[in-house]
Residue frames relative to the residue before (quaternion, step in Angstrom):
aa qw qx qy qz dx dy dz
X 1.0000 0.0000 0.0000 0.0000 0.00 0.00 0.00
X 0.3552 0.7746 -0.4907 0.1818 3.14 1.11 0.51
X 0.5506 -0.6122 0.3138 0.4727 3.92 -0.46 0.49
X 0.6003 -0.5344 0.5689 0.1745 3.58 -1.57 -0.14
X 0.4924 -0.6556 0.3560 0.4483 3.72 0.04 0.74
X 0.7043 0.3949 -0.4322 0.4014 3.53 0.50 -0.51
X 0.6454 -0.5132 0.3305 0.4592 3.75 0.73 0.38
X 0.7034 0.2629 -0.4498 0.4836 3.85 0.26 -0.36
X 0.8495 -0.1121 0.4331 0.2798 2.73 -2.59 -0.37
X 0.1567 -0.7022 0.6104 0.3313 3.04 -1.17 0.35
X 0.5233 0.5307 -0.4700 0.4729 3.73 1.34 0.11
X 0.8463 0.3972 -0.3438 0.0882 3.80 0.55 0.23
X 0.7890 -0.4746 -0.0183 0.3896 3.39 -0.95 1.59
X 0.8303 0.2801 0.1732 0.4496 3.02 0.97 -1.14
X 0.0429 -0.8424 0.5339 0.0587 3.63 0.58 1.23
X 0.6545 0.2906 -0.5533 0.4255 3.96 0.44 0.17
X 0.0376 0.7343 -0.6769 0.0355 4.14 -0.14 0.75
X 0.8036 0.4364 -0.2497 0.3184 3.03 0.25 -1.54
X 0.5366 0.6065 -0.3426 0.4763 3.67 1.52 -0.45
X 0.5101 0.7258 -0.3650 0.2826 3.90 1.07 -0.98
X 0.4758 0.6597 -0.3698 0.4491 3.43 1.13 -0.67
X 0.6992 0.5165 -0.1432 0.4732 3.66 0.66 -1.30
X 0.4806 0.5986 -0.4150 0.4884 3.59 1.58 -0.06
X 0.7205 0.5123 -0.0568 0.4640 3.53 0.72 -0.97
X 0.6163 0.6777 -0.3678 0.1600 3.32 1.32 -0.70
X 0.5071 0.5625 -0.5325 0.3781 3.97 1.11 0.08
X 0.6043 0.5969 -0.3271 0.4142 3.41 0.67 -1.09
X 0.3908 0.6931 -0.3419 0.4999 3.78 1.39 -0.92
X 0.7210 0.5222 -0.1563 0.4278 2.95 -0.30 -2.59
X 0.7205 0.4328 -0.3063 0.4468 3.66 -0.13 -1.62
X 0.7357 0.4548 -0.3526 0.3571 3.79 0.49 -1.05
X 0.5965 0.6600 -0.2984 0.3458 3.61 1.05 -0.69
X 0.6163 0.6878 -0.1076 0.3681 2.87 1.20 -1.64
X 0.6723 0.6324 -0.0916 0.3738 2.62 0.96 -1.97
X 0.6021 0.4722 -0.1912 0.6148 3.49 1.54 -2.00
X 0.5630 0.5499 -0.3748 0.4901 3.79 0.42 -0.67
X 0.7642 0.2432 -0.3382 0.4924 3.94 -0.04 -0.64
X 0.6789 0.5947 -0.2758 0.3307 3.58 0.51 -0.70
X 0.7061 0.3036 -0.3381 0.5431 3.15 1.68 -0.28
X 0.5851 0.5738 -0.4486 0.3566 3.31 1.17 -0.14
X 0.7085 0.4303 -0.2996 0.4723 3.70 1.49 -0.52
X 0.6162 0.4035 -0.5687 0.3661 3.09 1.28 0.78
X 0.5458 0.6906 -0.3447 0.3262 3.31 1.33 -0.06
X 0.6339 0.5736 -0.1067 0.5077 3.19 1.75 -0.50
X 0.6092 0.3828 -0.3104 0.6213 3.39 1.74 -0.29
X 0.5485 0.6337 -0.3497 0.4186 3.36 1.16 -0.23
X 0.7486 0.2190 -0.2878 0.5557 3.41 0.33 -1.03
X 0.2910 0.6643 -0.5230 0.4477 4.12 1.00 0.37
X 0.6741 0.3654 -0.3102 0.5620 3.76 0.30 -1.80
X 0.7490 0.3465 -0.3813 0.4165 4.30 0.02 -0.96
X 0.6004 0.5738 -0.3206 0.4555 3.17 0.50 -0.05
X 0.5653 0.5251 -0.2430 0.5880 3.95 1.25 -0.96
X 0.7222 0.5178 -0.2661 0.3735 3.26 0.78 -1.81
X 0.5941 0.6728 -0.2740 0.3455 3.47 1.03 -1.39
X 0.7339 0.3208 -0.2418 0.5477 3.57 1.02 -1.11
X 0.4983 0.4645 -0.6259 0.3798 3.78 0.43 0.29
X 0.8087 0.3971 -0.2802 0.3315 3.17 0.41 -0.96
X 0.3926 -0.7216 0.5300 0.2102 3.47 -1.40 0.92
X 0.0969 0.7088 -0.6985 0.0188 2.87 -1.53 1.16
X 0.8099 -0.4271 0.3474 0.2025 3.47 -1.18 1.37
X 0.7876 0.3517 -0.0630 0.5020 3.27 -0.12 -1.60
X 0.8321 0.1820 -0.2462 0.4625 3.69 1.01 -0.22
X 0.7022 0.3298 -0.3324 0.5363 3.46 0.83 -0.26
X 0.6417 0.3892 -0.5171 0.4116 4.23 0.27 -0.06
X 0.6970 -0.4370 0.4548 0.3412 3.21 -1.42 0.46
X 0.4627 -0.7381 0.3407 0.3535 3.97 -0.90 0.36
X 0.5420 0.5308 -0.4579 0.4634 3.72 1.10 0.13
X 0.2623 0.7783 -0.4684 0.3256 3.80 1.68 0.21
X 0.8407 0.4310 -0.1403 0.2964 3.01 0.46 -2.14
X 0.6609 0.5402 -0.3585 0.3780 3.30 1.76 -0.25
X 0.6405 0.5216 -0.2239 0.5173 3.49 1.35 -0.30
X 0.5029 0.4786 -0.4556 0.5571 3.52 1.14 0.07
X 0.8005 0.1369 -0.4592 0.3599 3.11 0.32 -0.61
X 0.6972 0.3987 -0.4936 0.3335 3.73 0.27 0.01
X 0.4533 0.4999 -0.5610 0.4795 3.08 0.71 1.42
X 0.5214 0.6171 -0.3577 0.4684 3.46 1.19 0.01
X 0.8115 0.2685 -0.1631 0.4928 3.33 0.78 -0.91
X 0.1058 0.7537 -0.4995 0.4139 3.07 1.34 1.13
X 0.4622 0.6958 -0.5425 -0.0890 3.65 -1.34 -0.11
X 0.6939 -0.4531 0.4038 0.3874 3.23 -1.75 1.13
X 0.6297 0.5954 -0.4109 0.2830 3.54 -1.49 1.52
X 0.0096 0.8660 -0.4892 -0.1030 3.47 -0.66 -0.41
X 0.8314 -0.2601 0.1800 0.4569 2.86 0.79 1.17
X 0.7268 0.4882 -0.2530 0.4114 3.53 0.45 -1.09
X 0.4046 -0.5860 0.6539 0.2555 3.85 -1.16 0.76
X 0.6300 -0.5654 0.4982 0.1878 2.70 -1.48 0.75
X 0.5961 0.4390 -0.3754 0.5577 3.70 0.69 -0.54
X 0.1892 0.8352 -0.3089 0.4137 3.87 1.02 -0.33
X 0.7453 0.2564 0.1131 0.6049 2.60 -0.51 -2.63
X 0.8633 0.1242 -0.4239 0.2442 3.10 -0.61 -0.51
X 0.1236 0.7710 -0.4612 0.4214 3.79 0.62 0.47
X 0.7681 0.2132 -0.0013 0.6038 3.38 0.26 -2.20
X 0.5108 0.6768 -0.4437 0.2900 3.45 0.48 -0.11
X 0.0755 -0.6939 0.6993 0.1544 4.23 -0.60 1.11
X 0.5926 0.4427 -0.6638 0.1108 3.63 -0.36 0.26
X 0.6900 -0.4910 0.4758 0.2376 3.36 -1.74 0.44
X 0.1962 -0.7929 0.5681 0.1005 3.66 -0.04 1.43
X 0.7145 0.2958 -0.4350 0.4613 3.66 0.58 -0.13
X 0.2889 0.6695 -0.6077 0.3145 3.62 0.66 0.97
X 0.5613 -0.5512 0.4758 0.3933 3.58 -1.42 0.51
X 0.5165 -0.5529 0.4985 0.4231 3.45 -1.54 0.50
X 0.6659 -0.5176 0.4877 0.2253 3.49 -1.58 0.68
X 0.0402 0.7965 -0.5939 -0.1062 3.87 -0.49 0.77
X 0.4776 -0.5990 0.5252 0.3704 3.67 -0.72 -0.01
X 0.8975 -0.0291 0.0701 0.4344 3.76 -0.88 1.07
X 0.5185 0.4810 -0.4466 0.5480 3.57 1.83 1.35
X 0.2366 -0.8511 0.4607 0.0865 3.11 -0.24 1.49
X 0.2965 -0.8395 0.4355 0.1332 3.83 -0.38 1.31
């Protein structure tokens, strides 16, 4: 039972087996294809949903108008004051420092 140079049996029925695959091979073809579009149309509804998602969301640089980006930032270098020190203010200041601190919606 020793094999036959071409690799099979010499008891078996059929020496093109290993070729039989190739009987079937449109049906293959069609199945590939088939896996091929299905992932490309999910890839395509996919970058659809990032793409949807992208415009909910706000971003600056694309949705404000472009004389935006110059006033943000000289609103940045804005800051809370005028100049006065703080010893200043509190100098002119009449409120009563040994007053309790101020709570919101605690009636004293």
């Amino acid at each position: 039972e020793d094999p036959v140079g071409n690799g099979h049996d010499e008891k078996e029925n059929n020496p093109f087996a290993e070729y039989m695959w190739m009987e079937n091979e449109e049906d293959f073809n069609r199945q590939v294809e088939e896996e091929l579009q299905e992932q490309e149309f999910l890839d395509r509804c996919f970058q659809e949903m990032l793409e949807e998602e992208d415009q909910d969301w706000f971003i600056p640089s694309r949705d404000l108008p472009q004389g935006m980006g110059q006033l943000q930032q000289q609103l940045n270098g804005l800051s809370v004051g005028d100049g006065h020190s703080s010893e200043d203010i509190l100098s002119k200041s009449n409120l009563n420092p040994d007053a309790k601190e101020f709570v919101p919606g605690v009636k004293y």
